[in-house]
C-alpha positions in Angstrom: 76.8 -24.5 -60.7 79.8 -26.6 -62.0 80.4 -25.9 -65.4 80.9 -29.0 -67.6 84.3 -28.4 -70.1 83.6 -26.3 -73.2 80.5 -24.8 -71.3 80.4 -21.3 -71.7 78.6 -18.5 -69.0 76.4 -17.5 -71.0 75.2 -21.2 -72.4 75.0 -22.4 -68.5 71.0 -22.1 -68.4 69.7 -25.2 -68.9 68.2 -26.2 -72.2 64.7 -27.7 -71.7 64.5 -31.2 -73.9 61.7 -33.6 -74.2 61.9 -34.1 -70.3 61.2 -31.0 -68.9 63.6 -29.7 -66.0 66.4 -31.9 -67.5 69.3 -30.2 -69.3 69.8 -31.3 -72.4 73.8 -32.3 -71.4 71.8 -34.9 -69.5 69.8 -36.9 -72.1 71.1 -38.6 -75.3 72.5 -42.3 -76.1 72.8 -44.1 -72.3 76.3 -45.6 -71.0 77.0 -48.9 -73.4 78.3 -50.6 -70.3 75.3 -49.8 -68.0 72.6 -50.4 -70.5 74.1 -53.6 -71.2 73.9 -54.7 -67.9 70.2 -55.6 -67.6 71.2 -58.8 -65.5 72.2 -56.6 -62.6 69.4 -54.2 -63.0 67.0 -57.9 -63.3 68.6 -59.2 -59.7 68.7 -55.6 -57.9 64.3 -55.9 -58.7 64.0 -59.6 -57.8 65.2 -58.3 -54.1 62.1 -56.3 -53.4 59.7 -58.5 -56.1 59.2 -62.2 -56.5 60.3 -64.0 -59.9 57.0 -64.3 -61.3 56.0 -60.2 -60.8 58.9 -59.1 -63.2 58.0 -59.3 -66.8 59.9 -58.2 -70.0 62.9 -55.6 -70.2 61.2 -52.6 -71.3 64.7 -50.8 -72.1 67.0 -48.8 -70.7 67.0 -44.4 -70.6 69.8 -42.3 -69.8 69.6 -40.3 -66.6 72.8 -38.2 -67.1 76.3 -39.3 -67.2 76.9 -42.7 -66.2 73.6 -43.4 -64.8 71.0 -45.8 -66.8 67.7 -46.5 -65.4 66.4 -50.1 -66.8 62.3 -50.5 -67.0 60.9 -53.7 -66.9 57.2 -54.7 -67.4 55.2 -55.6 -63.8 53.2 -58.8 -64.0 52.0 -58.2 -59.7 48.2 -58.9 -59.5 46.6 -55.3 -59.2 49.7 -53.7 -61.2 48.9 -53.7 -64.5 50.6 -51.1 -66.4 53.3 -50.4 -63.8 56.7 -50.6 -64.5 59.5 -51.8 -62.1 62.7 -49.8 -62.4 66.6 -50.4 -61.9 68.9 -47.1 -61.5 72.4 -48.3 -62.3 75.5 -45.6 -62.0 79.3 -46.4 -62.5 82.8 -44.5 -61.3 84.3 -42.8 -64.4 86.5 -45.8 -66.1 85.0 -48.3 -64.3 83.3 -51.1 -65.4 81.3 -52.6 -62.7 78.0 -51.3 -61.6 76.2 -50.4 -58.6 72.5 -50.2 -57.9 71.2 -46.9 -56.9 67.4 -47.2 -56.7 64.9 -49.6 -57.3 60.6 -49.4 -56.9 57.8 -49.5 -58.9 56.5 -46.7 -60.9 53.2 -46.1 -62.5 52.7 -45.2 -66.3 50.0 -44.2 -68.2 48.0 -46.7 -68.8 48.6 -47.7 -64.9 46.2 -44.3 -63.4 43.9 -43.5 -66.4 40.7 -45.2 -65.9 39.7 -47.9 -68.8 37.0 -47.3 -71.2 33.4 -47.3 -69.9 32.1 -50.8 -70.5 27.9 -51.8 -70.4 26.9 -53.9 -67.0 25.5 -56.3 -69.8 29.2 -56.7 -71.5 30.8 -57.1 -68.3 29.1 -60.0 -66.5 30.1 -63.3 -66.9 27.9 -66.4 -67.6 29.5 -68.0 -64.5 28.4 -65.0 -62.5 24.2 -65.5 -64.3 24.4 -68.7 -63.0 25.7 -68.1 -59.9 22.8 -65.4 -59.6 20.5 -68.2 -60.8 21.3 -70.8 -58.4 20.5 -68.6 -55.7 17.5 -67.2 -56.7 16.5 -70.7 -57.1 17.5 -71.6 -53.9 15.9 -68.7 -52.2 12.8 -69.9 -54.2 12.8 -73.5 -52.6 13.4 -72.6 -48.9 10.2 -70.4 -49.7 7.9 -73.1 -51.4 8.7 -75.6 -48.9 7.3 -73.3 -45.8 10.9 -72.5 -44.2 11.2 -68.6 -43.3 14.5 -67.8 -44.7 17.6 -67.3 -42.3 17.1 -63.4 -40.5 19.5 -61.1 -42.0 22.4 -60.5 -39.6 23.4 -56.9 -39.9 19.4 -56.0 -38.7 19.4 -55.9 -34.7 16.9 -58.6 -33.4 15.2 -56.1 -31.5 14.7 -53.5 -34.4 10.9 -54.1 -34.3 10.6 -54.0 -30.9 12.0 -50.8 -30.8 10.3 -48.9 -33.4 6.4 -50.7 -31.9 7.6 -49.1 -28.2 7.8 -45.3 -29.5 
């Protein structure tokens, strides 16, 4: 293991923080250069995502030295509650950054199922009438003398079948 300068043998174990399995030399105050640089981290996500599917900036965490990961909030039909991420590194004295990494990454709220809600509370009105208008429908076809359309995942020859054994 490389020893970082003032590092001593006996402190070289890692120190578990708030993120376990990430020395604690690693976490504290991101880059100022890299976590200012949301634009890049913005353009880097729009590659892989359209526009309209990248929400808010979410903030920026350090990921060691002179690496910042920016989060930004997913607005992608059926993501709700993911988070789309930037990784952005730079050379020691160098002011530029580069794009490491990008995706989409779940949170929390993203794979814990939502609170139990009633059928009642969950229908719609539009979806009563919908059922409504059919029922009445199927109720017309059946005043008026019509036999209803057959059902076409039942095999035409279903009855024959069973009358034959």
């Amino acid at each position: 293991m490389t020893e970082l300068s003032g590092e001593s043998a006996a402190s070289s174990a890692p120190i578990e923080a708030s993120r376990p399995g990430v020395p604690v030399w690693r976490l504290g105050k991101p880059d100022a250069i890299l976590a200012a640089d949301a634009a890049t981290a913005r353009t880097a996500v729009q590659e892989i995502a359209g526009p309209d599917d990248i929400g808010a900036h979410l903030g920026a965490r350090s990921e060691g030295i002179r690496c910042v990961t920016h989060l930004f909030e997913s607005k992608k039909p059926g993501y709700q509650g993911w988070v789309w991420f930037a990784s952005l590194s730079r050379v020691a004295r160098g002011k530029g950054s580069t794009v490491n990494e990008v995706g989409l990454l779940p949170t929390n709220d993203s794979v814990l199922a939502p609170a139990w809600v009633p059928w009642s509370e969950r229908v719609l009105p539009e979806d009563r009438e919908a059922d409504a208008q059919q029922a009445a429908a199927a109720g017309s076809a059946a005043g008026t003398g019509e036999e209803p359309a057959p059902d076409e995942t039942a095999p035409a020859d279903a009855a024959t079948a069973e009358d034959s054994n």
